[in-house]
C-alpha positions in Angstrom: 59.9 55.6 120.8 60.7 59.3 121.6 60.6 62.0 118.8 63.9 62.9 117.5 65.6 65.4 120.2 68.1 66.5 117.8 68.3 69.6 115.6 68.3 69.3 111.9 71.4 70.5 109.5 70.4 73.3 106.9 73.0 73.1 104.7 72.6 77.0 103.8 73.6 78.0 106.9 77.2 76.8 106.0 79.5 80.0 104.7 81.8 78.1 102.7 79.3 75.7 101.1 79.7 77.5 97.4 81.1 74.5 95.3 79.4 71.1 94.8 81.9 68.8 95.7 82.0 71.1 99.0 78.3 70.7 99.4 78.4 66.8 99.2 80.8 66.4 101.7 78.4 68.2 103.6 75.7 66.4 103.0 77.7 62.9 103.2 78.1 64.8 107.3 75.3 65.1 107.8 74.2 62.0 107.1 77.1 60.4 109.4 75.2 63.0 112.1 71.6 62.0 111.4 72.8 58.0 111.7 74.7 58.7 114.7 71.9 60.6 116.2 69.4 57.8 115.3 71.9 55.1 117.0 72.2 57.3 119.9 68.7 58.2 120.5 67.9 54.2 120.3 70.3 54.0 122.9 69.3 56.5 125.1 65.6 55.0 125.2 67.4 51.1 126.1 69.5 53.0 129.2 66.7 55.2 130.1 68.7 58.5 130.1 67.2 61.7 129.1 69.3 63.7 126.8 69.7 66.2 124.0 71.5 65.9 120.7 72.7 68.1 118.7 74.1 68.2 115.8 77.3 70.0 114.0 79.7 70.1 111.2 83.1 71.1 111.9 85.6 71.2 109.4 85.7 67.7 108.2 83.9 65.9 110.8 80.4 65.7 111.8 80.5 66.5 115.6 77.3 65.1 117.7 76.3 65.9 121.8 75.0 64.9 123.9 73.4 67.2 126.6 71.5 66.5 129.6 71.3 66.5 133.2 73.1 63.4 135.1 74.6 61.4 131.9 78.4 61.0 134.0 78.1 57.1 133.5 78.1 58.0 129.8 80.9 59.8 130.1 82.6 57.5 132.7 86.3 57.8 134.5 88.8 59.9 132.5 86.2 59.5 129.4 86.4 55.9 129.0 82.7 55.2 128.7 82.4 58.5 126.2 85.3 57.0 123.5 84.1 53.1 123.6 80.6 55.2 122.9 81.9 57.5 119.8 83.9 54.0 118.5 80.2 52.4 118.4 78.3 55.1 117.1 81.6 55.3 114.4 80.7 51.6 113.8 76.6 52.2 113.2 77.4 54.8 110.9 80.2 52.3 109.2 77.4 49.8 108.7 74.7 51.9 107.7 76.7 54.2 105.1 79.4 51.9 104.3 82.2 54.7 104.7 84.3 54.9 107.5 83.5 57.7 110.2 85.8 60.1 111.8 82.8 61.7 113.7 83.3 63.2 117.2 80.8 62.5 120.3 81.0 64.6 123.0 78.5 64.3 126.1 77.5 67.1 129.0 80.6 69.2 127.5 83.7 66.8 128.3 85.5 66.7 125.4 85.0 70.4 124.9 86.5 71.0 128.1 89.2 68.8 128.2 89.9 70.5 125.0 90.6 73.9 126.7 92.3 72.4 129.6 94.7 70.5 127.4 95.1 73.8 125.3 95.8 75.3 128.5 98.8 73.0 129.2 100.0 72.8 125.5 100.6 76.5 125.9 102.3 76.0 129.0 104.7 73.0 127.6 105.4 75.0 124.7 106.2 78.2 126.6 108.9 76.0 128.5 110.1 74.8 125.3 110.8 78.2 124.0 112.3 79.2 126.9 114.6 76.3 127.7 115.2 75.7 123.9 114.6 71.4 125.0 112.0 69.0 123.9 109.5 68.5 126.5 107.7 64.8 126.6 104.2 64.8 127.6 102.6 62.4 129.6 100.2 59.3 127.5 97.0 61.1 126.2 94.3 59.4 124.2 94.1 60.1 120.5 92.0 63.2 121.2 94.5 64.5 123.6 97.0 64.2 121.5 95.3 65.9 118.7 94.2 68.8 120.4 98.0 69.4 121.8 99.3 68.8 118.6 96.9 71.7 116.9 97.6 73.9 119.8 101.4 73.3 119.5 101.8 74.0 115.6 99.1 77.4 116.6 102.3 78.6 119.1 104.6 78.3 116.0 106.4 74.7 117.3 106.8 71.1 116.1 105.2 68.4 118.1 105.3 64.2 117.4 104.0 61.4 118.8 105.9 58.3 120.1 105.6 55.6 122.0 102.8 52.9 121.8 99.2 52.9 122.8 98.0 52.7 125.6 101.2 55.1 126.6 101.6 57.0 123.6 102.4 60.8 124.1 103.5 64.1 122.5 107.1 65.9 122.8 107.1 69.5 121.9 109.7 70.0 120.1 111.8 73.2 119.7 111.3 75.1 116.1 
């Protein structure tokens, strides 16, 4: 087995870690990071990729990546591979801590940036709808698509929602 590639949390590094209910979520993070990491790792060594993970806590969601040279079959088309691989990982850490994960993988930067191109176009869409005064409908996004337009919408001062059903749900901007 290979050492662990992954960087430890310190705790004390976090600014707003002052109250002890704020540091046990924290924790209770971190551990969701260290099982994912574990799980990951495992399967790195049974596909034979070489990779770094690292390890994050952002807001209320431990946040783990995978970095490497050559890991696009991880990622796969339109990050297919990359969300059945953060669904598993959710599940390991499910079954080893027996809560339920919200914890974000994110391998050779593809999430982070799809994240700025989709921030790019929710700033475009919600230009439009200032301008024309009408609700724009989107085209179907994945979960995280939808959530990073949605932040990135309310941020330009509109109202976004989601309709339709999955696989073709999406987001209309919505005038304020």
């Amino acid at each position: 087995m290979t050492p662990r590639l992954y960087e430890e949390f310190n705790v004390t590094d976090v600014p707003s870690a002052g109250s002890t209910a704020e540091l046990d979520r924290i924790r209770a993070l971190e551990r969701e990071g260290d099982v994912a990491a574990d799980y990951l790792e495992a399967l790195l060594d049974i596909v034979d990729f070489d990779g770094d993970i690292d390890l994050d806590v952002e807001g209320d969601r431990a946040v783990v990546s995978i970095v490497g040279a050559d890991l696009d079959e991880l990622v796969g088309e339109n990050g297919g591979v990359l969300d059945a691989l953060q669904e598993l990982t959710r599940l390991a850490v499910l079954r080893e801590t027996g809560e339920r994960s919200r914890l974000m993988l994110d391998i050779s930067g593809f999430r982070a940036r799809k994240r700025a191109e989709l921030t790019d176009l929710a700033h475009q869409v919600a230009d439009r709808v200032i301008a024309d005064g009408s609700p724009v409908r989107m085209s179907p996004m994945t979960p995280f698509e939808r959530k990073v337009v949605h932040d990135a919408v309310a941020a330009a001062g509109l109202r976004s929602e989601s309709e339709g059903e999955e696989p073709d749900r999406y987001v209309v901007v919505l005038p304020t």
